[in-house]
PAVO-559686 format. One line per field, with one value per residue (C-alpha): residue number from 1; residue in one letter; x, y, z. Coordinates in steps of 0.1 Angstrom, whole numbers, plus 5000, padded with zeros to 4 digits. Example, Ala and Ser with C-alpha at 12.3 -4.5 7.8 and 13.67 -1.06 7.14 Angstrom:
n: [1 2]
res: [A S]
x: [5123 5137]
y: [4955 4989]
z: [5078 5071]
END
This chain:
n: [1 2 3 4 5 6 7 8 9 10 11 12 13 14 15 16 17 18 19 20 21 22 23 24 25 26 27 28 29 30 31 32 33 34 35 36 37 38 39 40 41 42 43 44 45 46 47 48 49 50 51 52 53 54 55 56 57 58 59 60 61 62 63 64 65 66 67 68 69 70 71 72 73 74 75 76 77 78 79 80 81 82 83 84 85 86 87 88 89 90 91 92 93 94 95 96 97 98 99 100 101 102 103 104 105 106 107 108 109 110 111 112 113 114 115 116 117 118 119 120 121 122 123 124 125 126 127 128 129 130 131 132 133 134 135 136 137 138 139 140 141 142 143 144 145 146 147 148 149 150 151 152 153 154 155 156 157 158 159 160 161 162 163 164 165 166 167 168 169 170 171 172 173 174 175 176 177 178 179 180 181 182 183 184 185 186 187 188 189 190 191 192 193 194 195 196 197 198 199 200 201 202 203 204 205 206 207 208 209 210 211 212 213 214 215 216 217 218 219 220 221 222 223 224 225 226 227 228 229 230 231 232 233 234 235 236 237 238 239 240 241 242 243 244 245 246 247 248 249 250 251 252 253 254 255 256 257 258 259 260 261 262 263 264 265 266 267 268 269 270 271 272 273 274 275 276 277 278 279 280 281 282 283 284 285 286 287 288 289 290 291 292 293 294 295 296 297 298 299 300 301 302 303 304 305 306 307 308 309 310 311 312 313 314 315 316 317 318 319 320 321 322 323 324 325 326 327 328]
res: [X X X X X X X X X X X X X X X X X X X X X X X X X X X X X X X X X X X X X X X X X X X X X X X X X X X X X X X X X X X X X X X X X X X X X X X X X X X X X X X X X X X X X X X X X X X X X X X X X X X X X X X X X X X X X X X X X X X X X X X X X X X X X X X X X X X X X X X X X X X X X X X X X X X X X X X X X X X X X X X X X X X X X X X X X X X X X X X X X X X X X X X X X X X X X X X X X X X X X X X X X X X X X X X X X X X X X X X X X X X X X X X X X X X X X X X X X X X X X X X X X X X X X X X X X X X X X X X X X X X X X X X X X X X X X X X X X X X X X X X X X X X X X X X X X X X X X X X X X X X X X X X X X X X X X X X X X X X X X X X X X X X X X X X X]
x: [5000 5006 4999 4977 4984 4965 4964 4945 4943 4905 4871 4837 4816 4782 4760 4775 4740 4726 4727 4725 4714 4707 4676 4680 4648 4623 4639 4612 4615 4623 4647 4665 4665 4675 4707 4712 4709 4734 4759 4751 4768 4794 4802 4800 4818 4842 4836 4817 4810 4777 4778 4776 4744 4730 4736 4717 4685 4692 4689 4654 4653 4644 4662 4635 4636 4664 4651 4642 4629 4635 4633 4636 4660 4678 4719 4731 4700 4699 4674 4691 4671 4682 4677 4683 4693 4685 4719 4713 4697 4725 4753 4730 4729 4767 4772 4748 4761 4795 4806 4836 4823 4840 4832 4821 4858 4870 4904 4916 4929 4945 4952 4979 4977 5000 4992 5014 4994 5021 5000 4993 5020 5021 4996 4979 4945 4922 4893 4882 4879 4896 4885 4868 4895 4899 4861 4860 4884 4865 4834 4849 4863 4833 4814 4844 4845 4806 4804 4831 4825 4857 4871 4891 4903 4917 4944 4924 4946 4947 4964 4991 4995 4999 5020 5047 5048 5059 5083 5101 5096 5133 5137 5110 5093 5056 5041 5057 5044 5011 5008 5024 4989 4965 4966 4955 4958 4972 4983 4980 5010 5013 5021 4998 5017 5012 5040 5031 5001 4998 5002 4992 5016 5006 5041 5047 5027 5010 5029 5010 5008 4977 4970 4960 4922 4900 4928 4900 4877 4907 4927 4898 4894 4931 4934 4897 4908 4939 4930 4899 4917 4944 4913 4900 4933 4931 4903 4910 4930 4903 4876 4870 4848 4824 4845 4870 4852 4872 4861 4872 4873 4861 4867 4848 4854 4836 4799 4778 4748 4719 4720 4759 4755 4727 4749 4778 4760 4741 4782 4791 4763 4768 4802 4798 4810 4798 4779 4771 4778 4775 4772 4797 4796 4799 4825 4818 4814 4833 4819 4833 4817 4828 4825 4827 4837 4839 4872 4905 4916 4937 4899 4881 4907 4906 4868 4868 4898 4874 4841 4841 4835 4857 4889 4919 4940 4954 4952 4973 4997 4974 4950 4922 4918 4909 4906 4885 4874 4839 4834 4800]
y: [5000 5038 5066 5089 5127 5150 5153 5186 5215 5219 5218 5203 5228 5224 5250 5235 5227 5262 5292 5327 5349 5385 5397 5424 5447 5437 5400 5374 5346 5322 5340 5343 5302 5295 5317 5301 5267 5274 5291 5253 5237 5259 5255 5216 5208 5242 5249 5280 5261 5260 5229 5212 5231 5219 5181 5181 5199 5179 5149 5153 5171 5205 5228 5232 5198 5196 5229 5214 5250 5286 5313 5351 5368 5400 5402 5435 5454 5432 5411 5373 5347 5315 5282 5245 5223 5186 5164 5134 5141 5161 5138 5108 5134 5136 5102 5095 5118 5115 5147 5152 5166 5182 5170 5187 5187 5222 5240 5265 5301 5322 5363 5379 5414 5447 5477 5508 5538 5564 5580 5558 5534 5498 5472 5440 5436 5417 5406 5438 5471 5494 5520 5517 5495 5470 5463 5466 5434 5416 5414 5404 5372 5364 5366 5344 5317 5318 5313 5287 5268 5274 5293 5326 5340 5371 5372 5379 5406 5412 5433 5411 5400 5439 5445 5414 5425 5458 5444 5419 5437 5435 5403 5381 5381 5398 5376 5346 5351 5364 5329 5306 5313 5290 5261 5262 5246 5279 5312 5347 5366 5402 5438 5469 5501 5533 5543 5581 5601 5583 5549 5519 5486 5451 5432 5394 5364 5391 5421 5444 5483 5501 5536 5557 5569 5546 5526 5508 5492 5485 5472 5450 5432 5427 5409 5392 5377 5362 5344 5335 5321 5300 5286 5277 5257 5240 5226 5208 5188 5177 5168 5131 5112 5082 5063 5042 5029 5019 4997 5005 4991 5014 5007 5032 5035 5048 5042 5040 5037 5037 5075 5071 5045 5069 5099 5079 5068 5100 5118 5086 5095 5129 5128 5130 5097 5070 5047 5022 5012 4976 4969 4941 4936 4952 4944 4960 4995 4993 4993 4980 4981 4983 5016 5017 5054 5071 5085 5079 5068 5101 5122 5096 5097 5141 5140 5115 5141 5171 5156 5173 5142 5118 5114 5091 5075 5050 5036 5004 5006 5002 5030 5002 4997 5029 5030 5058 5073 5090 5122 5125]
z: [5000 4993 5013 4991 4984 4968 4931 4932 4955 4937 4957 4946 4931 4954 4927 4896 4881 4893 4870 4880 4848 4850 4841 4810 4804 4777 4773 4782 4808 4779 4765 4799 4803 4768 4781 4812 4795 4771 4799 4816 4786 4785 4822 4817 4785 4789 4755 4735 4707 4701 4681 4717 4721 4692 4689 4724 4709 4674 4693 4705 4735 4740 4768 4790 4794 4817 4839 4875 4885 4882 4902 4904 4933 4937 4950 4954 4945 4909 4896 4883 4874 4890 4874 4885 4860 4864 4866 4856 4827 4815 4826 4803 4778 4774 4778 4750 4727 4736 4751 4766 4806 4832 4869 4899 4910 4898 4899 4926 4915 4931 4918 4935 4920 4931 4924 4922 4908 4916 4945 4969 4987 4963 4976 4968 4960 4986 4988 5000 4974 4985 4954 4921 4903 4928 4926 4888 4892 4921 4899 4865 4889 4906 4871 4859 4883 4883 4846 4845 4878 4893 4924 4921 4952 4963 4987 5026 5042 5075 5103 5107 5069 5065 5095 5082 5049 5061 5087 5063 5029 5026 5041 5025 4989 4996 4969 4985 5020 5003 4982 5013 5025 5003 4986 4948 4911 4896 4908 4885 4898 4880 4890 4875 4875 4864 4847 4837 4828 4793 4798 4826 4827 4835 4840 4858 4843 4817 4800 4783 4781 4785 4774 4805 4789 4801 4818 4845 4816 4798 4823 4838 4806 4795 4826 4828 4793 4798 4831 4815 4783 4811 4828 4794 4792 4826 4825 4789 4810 4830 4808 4807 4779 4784 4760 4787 4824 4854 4882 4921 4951 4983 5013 5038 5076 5104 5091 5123 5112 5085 5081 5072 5050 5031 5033 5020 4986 4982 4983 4960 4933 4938 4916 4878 4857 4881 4863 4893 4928 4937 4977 4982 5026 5055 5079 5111 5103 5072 5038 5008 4975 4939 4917 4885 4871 4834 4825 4842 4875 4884 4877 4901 4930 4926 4926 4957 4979 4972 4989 5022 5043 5026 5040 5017 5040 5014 4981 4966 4938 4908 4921 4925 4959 4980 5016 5029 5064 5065 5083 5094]
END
């Protein structure tokens, strides 16, 4: 036996089939869910083309057939119109069509952004604004991560996260200590920098000048783009097709009673690609029971480390036997 580590630093994306789609003004109700259905595909197969759209209404169904329910709420004084989509209808539906789907197990991104704009002392951005650029950034990630079913996160800054980096600025690499912080898939590590009154600079993992005139809109989307078009290419790699199926072996711990065991399957079914779950015994308050997954075995063992109450403790040399501990 091995001891397992994790593959992914990712989490499991609980609203993955829930769409939040702001209401525009003269646009009907259906209109609005034909949207939010297509920004579903897009979120599931990480691709724009609408040719995935289409070979799912060519092959008989309509989109409101996959709606569960809709509903209309405000956030932040803004009407959205939020739609549940039903899973696994839409998981059969790639399967029968053959479209390459991305879990519920999504990437972890971290932004670690400094600004210098020539007035105030340099500082990173956080997860709170401190003026109108800063929040011009913190929505274009939230609509980001919301539209792609990831997590983007801001650096949390505190008292003493400000007080060490001004004690051992000379000592220690800011970014460093800032990114020593969180675990994540991916970090976005640039500088933005005035440079004079004509022109902005974005330097680090993006270099680009900006012209000064409408340097926030500008800037916001420069940067919205390229971490948009990196995410684009991180989840490619995670994609996983109904083509190849692997059998697996759990072996769950600490199951004390009925309401564990239901809570146990209900997590199991819970993750995209498994086609079935055979009950082989109980052995005290272990279960063991085979599970057999769509895709590859790296994708089932990253989906598994990213349920909340599933703890790997170890897994044998082929990746077929996996020993688990349930947290109830």
């Amino acid at each position: 036996m091995i001891i397992f580590s994790n593959l992914s630093f990712g989490k499991e994306f609980r609203e993955l089939f829930e769409i939040n789609h702001r209401i525009e003004n003269g646009i009907s109700t259906e209109k609005s869910l034909n949207k939010s259905f297509d920004k579903m595909i897009y979120r599931l197969s990480g691709s724009k083309s609408p040719s995935n759209i289409w070979k799912i209404i060519n092959s008989g169904s309509a989109r409101k057939d996959f709606i569960e329910s809709y509903s209309v709420h405000e956030m932040n004084g803004v009407s959205y119109l939020k739609t549940k989509f039903n899973q696994n209808l839409l998981e059969e539906t790639f399967k029968k069509l053959d479209l390459p789907i991305i879990g519920k197990s999504r990437p972890t991104f971290i932004v670690v952004a400094k600004i210098d704009n020539g007035v105030d002392d340099p500082y990173f951005i956080s997860d709170v604004a401190k003026n109108s650029l800063d929040g011009g950034i913190q929505a274009n990630l939230k609509n980001i991560a919301s539209e792609r079913g990831v997590f983007i996160d801001l650096p949390s800054i505190d008292l003493i996260d400000l007080k060490k980096l001004s004690e051992f600025n000379y000592l220690i690499n800011p970014t460093e200590y800032l990114i020593s912080k969180y675990k994540h898939d991916r970090i976005f590590n640039i500088a933005i920098t005035k440079v004079d009154l004509e022109k902005w600079t974005i330097t680090g993992d993006l270099n680009l000048d900006i012209e000064a005139k409408e340097y926030q809109s500008n800037l916001t989307t420069a940067l919205s783009k390229y971490i948009e078009e990196n995410i684009s290419d991180h989840l490619s790699t995670l994609k996983f097709s109904f083509k190849s199926k692997e059998k697996f072996q759990l072996n769950i711990d600490k199951i004390d009673n009925f309401d564990d065991y239901q809570e146990v399957i209900f997590s199991l079914k819970e993750i995209m690609g498994i086609e079935k779950i055979n009950i082989n015994r109980f052995n005290q308050n272990i279960l063991i029971c085979d599970v057999y997954f769509y895709g590859e075995d790296d994708r089932f063992i990253t989906a598994l480390t990213n349920k909340s109450n599933f703890v790997i403790s170890e897994i044998n040399q082929e990746k077929q036997k996996i020993y688990i501990e349930y947290k109830g």
